[in-house]
C-alpha positions in Angstrom: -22.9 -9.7 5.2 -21.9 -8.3 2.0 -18.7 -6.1 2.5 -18.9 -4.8 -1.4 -16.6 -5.0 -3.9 -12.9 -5.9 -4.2 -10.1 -5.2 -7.1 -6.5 -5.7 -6.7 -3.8 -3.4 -7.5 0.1 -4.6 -7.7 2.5 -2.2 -8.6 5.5 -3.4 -10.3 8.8 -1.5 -11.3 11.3 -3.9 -12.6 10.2 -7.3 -11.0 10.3 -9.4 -14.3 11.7 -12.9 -11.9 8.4 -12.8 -9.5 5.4 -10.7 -11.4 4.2 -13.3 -13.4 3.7 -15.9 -10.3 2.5 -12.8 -8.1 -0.3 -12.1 -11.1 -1.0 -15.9 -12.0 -1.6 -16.2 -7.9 -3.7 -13.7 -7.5 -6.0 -14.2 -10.1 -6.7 -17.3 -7.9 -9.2 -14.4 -5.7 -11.7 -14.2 -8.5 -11.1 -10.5 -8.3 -10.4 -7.8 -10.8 -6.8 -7.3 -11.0 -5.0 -3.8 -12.5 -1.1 -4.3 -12.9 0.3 -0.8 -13.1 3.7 -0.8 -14.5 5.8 2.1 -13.8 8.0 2.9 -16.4 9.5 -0.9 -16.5 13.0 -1.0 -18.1 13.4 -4.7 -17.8 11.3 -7.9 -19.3 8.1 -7.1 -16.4 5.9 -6.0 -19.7 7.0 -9.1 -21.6 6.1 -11.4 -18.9 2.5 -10.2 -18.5 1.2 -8.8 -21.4 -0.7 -12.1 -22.8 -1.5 -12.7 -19.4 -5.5 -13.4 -19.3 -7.9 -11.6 -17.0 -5.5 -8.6 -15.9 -6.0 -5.2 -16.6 -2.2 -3.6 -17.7 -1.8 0.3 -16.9 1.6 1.7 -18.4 3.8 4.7 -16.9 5.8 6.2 -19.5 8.3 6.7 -17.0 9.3 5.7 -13.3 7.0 7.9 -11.1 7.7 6.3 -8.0 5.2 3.5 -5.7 2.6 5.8 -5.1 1.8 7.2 -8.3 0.9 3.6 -9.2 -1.0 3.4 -6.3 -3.0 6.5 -7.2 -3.6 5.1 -11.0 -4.9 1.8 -9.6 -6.8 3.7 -7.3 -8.2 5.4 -10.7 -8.6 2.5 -12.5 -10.4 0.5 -9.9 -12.8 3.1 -8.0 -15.0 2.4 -11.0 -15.7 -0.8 -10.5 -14.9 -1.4 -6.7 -15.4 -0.3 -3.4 -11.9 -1.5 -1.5 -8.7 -2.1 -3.8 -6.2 -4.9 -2.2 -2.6 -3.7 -2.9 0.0 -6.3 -3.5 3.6 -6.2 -3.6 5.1 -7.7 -6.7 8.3 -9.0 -5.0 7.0 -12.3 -3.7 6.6 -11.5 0.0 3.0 -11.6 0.4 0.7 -14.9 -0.5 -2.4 -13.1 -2.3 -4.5 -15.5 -0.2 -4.1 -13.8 2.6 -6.4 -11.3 1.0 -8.9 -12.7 2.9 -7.8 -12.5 5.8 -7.6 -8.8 5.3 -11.1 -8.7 4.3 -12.3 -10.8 7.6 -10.9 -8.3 9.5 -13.2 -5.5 7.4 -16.3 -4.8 10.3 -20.1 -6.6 8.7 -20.7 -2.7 9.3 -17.9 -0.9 7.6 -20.6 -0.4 4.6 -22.6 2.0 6.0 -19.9 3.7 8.1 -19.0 7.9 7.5 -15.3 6.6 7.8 -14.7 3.4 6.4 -11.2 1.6 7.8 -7.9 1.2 6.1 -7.0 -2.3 6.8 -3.2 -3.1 7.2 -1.5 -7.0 6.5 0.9 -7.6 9.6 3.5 -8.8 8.6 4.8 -11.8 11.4 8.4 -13.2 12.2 10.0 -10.1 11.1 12.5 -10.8 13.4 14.2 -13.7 11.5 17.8 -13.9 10.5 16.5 -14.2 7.0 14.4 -10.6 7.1 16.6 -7.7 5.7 17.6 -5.3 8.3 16.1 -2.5 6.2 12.7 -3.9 6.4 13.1 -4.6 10.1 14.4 -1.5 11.0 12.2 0.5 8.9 9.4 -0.9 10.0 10.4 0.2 13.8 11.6 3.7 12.3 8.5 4.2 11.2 6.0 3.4 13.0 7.0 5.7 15.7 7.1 8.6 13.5 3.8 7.9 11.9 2.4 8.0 15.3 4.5 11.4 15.8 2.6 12.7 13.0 -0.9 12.3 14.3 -1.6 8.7 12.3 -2.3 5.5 14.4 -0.3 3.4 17.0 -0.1 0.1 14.1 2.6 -2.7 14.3 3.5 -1.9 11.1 3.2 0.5 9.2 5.7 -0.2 5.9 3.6 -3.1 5.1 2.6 -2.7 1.4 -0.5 -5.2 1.6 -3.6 -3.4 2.4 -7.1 -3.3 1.6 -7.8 0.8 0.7 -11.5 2.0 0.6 -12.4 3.8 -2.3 -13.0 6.4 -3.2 -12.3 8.0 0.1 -8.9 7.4 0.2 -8.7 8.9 -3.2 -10.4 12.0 -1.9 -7.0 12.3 1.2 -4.8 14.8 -0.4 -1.9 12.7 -0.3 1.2 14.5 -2.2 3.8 11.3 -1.6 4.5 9.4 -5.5 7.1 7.4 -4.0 7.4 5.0 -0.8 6.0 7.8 1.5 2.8 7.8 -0.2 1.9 4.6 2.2 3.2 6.5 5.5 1.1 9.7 4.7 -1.9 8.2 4.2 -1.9 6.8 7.4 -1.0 10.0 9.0 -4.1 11.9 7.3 -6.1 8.7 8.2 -5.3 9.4 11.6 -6.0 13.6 10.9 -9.6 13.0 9.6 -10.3 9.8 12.1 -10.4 6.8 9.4 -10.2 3.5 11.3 -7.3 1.7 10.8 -7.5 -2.1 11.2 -4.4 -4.3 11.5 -4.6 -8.1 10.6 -1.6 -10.8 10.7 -0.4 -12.0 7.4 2.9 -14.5 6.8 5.8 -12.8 5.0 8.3 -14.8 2.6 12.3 -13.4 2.6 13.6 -17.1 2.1 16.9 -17.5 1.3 17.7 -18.0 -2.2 14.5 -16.7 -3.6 15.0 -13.7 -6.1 13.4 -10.8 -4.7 14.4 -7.4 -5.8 13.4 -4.4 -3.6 14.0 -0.7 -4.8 13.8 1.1 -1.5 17.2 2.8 -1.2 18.3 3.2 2.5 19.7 6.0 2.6 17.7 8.4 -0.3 14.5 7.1 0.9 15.9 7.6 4.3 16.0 11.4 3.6 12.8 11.3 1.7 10.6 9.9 4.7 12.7 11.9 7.1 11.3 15.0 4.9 7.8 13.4 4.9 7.6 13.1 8.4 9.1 16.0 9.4 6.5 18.3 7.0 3.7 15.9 8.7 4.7 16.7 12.1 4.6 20.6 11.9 1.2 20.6 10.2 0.1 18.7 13.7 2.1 21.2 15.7 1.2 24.5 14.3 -2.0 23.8 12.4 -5.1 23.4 14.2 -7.2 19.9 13.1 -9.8 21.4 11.6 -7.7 23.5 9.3 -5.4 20.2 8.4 -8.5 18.2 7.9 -9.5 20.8 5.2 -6.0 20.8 3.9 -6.0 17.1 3.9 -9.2 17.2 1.0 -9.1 17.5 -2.2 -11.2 20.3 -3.4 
């Protein structure tokens, strides 16, 4: 059955070693691709600009991961119905895009609340996965639960498939990493399905990857996420959050 139509989003800040292969591998899906590059200070432009069949969105400025999210999201709704976001760092294969789509229910088309669909990352327990991402991952997903989202296996994963434009319609205030951890948490407010598939994960040793989460400020910023999240769910009723949780 025909699931609808699929663009790709990769946000990029800084990743000139691994872009170009990320991009050059994805195009391999035959789908639409929109690079948004936020605020760059590096060679990332340079590596992709004569790049055939991409789309290039510039940010004047470094707005944070989910403000070039939320332009993809812009850019693509026009021409899509789901947008994949891929990390630019290397640790996803864009091939296992399709997995991710498998996993989207023959109905999901016709569906009121169409399903966020979430890449599982596997063998995150390896000596060679960074004990912020493990951690995190743990971290997090208890608190996203906390907040009235869904009981997932992981929840930092940055490969998803996002249907549009209802996810654009969430009221999600997050620009930075938190962006990804409140939308699950109002996907859980307003009953969106959330669907977790398994995906392979790459941290080998010796392979440049550059990540720009910051333990300990982004530490504090999804403490504050979380903690706003979790008194809307105690003191607001769900039917006034829901309503808060739409953009008008």
């Amino acid at each position: 059955m025909n699931k609808g139509r699929f663009a790709v989003i990769i946000p990029v800040y800084n990743h000139e070693q691994r872009v170009a292969d990320v991009v050059r591998n994805t195009l391999k899906l035959g789908f639409p691709v929109f690079v948004v590059d936020d605020g760059s200070t590096d060679a990332t432009y340079d590596k992709i600009r004569n790049m055939a069949g991409i789309s290039i969105i510039r940010h004047d400025r470094n707005r944070g991961k989910g403000a070039a999210i939320k332009t993809g999201f812009a850019a693509a709704a026009g021409i899509s119905d789901w947008a994949i976001t891929i990390d630019a760092d290397g640790q996803h294969d864009p091939d296992n895009a399709l997995t991710l789509i498998h996993a989207i229910p023959d109905a999901a088309m016709h569906a009121n609340r169409r399903p966020i669909i979430i890449g599982m990352r596997e063998n995150m327990a390896g000596d060679d996965v960074p004990w912020t991402s493990s951690f995190g991952r743990e971290f997090s997903n208890f608190w996203v639960r906390a907040s009235g989202g869904p009981a997932i296996k992981d929840s930092q994963s940055g490969f998803r498939i996002y249907p549009l434009p209802q996810c654009m319609l969430l009221n999600i205030r997050a620009n930075r990493f938190q962006f990804e951890v409140e939308m699950l948490a109002k996907a859980g407010w307003n009953r969106f399905p959330v669907i977790e598939a398994p995906i392979s994960v790459s941290y080998t040793p010796g392979t440049p990857r550059i990540s720009h989460f910051r333990p300990f400020i982004d530490f504090v910023r999804n403490s504050g996420t979380f903690m706003w999240l979790i008194f809307q769910r105690i003191l607001i009723p769900i039917y006034i959050r829901r309503k808060m949780s739409y953009k008008k």
